[in-house]
MITILO-474741 format. One line per 8 residues: number of its first residue (from 1); their letters; for each residue x, y, z of N, C-alpha, C. Coordinates in Angstrom, 3 decimals. Layout:
NUM = A = X:Y:Z:X:Y:Z:X:Y:Z ~ ...
//
This chain:
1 = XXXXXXXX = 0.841:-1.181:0.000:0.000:0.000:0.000:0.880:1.235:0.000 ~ 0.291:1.978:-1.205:1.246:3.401:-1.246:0.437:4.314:-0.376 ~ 1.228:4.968:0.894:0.401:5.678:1.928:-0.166:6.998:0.917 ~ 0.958:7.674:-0.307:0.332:9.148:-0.870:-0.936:8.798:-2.040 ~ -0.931:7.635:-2.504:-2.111:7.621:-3.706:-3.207:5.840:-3.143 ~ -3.132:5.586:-1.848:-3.509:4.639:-1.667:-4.687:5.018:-0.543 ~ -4.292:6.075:0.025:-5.292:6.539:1.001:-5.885:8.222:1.062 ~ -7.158:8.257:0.810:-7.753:9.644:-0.089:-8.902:9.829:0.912
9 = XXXXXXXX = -9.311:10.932:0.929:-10.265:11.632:2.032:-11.807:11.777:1.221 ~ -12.689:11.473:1.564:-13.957:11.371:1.183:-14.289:12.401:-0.238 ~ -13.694:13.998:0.585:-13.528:15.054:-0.331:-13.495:14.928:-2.146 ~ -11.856:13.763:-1.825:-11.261:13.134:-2.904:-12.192:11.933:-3.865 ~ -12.765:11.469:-2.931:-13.725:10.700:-3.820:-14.604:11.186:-4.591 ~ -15.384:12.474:-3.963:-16.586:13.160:-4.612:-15.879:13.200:-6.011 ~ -14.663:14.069:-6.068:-14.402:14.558:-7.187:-13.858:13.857:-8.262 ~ -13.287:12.497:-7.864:-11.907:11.584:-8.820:-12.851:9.990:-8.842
17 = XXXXXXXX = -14.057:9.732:-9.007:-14.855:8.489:-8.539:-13.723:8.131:-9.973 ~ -13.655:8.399:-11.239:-13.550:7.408:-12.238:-12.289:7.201:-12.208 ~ -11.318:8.299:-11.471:-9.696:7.981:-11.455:-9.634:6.679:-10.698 ~ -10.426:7.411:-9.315:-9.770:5.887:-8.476:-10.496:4.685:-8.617 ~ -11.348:4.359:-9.647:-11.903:3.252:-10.063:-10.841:2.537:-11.319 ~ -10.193:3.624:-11.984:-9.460:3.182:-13.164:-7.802:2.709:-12.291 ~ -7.504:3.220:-11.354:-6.760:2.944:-10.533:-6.382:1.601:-9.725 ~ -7.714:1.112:-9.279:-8.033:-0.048:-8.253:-7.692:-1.014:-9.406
25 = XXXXXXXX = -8.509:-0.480:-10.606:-8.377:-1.964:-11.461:-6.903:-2.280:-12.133 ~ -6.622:-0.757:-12.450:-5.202:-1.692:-12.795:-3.784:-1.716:-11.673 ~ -4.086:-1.230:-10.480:-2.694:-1.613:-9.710:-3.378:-2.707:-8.858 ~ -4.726:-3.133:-8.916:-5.634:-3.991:-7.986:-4.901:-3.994:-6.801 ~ -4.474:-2.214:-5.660:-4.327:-2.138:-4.602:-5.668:-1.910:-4.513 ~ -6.286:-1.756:-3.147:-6.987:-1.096:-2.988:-7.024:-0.136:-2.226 ~ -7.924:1.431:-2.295:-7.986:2.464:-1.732:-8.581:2.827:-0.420 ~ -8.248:2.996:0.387:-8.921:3.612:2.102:-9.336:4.784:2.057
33 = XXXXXXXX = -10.359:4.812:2.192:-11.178:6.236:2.152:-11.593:6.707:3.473 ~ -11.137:7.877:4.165:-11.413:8.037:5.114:-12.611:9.635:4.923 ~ -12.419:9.653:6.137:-13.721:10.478:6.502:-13.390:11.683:7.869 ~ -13.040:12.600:7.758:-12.717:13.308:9.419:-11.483:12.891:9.780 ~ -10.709:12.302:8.934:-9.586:11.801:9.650:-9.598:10.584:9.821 ~ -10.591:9.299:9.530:-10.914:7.953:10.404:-11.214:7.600:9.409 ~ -10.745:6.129:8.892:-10.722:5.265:7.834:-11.702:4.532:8.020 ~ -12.974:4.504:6.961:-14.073:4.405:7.107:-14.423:3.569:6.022
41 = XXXXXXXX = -14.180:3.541:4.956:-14.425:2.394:3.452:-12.778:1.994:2.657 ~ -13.292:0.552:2.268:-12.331:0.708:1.254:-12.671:0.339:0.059 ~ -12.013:0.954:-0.856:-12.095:0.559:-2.632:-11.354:-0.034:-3.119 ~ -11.994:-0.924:-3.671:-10.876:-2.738:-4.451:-11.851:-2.940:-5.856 ~ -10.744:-3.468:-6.516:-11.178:-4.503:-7.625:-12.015:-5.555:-7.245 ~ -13.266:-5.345:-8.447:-13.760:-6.964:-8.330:-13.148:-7.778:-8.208 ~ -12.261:-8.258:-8.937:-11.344:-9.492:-9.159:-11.172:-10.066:-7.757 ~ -9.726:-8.820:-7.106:-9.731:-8.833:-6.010:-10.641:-9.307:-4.611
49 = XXXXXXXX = -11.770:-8.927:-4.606:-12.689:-8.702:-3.603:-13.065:-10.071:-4.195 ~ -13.209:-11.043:-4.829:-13.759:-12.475:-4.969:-12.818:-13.035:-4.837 ~ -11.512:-12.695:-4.923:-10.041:-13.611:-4.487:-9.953:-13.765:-2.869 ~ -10.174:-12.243:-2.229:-10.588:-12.495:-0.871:-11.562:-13.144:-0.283 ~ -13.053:-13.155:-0.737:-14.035:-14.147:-0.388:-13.848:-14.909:-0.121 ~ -13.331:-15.662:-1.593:-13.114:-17.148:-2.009:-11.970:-17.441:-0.727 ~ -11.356:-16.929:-0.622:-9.898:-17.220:0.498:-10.735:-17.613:1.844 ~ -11.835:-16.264:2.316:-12.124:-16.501:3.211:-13.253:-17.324:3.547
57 = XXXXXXXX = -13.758:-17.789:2.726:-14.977:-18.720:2.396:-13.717:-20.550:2.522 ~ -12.707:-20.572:2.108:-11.902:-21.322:2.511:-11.441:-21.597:3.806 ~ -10.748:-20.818:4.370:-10.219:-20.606:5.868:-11.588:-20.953:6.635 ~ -12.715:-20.680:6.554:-13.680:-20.783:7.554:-13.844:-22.561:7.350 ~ -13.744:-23.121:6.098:-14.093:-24.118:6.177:-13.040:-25.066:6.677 ~ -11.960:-24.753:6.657:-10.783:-25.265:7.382:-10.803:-25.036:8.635 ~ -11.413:-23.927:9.261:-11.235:-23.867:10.649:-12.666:-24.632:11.259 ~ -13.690:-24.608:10.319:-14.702:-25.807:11.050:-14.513:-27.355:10.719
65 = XXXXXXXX = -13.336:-27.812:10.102:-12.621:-29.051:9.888:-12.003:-29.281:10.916 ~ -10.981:-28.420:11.160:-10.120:-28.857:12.720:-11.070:-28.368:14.050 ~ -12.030:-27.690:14.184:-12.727:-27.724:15.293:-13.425:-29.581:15.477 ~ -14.485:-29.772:13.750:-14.722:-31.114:14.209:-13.706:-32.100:14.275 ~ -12.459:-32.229:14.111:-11.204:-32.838:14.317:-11.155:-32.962:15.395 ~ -10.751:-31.794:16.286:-10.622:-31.457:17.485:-11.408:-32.031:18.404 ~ -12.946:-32.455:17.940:-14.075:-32.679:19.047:-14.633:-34.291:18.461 ~ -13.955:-34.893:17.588:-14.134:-36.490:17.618:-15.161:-36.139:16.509
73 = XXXXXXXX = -15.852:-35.367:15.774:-17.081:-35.093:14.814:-16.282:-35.156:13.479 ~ -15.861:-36.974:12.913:-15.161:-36.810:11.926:-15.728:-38.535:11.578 ~ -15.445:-38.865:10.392:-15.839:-40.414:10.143:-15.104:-41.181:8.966 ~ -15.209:-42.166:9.070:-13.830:-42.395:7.934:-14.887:-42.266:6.636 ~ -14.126:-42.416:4.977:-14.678:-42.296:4.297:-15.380:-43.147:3.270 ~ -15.837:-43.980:4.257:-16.439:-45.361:3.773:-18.059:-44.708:3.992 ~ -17.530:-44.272:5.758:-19.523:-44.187:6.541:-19.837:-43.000:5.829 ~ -19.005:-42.357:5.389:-18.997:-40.708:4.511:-20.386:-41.057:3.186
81 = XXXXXXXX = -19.795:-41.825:2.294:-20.195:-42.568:1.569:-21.348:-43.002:1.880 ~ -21.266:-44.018:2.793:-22.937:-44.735:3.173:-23.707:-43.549:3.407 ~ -23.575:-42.669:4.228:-24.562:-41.456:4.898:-25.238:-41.048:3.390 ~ -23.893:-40.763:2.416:-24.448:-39.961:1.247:-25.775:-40.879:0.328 ~ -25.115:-42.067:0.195:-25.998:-43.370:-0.354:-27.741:-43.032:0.178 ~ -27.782:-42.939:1.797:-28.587:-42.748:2.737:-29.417:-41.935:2.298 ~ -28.627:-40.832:2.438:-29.684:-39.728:2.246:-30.393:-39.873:0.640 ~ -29.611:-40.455:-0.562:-30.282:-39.598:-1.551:-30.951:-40.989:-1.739
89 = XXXX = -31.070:-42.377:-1.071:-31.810:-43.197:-1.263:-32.993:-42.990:-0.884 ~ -33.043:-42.150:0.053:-34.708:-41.662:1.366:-35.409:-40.801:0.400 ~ -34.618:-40.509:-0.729:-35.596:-38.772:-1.183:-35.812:-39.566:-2.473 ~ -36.067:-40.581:-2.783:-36.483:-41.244:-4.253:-38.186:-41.732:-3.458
//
């Protein structure tokens, strides 16, 4: 993050919306927009902002893997299998 063109005051937005949109997309940093002094939004690339999701839509599912790890809520992948068999045999 460049602190002089990476972080812009609300002011700055009114006036430059298409700079710092043409900006985000091609250095895909993204911009901190503050407000009074206090960093209040930020502006990113699409791209970006679904690379983070996707990341964090990952990590959550890894961290509710080792919680059921952690607490015995795990099964080998045989009964994995049967459960699945199970269920879509009940809904015919």
């Amino acid at each position: 993050m460049n602190l002089q063109s990476d972080i812009r005051p609300i002011s700055y937005v009114k006036s430059n919306a298409a700079e710092m949109l043409r900006q985000v997309n091609e250095s895909r940093n993204p911009i901190v927009i503050t407000q009074n002094g206090e960093a209040k939004a930020v502006l990113m690339d699409t791209a970006s902002f679904q690379e983070m999701k996707d990341a964090l839509g990952f990590m959550k599912l890894v961290s509710q893997s080792e919680h059921d790890f952690q607490h015995d809520k795990t099964m080998s992948h045989e009964d994995a299998i049967a459960a699945v068999r199970n269920r879509i045999k009940d809904r015919r």
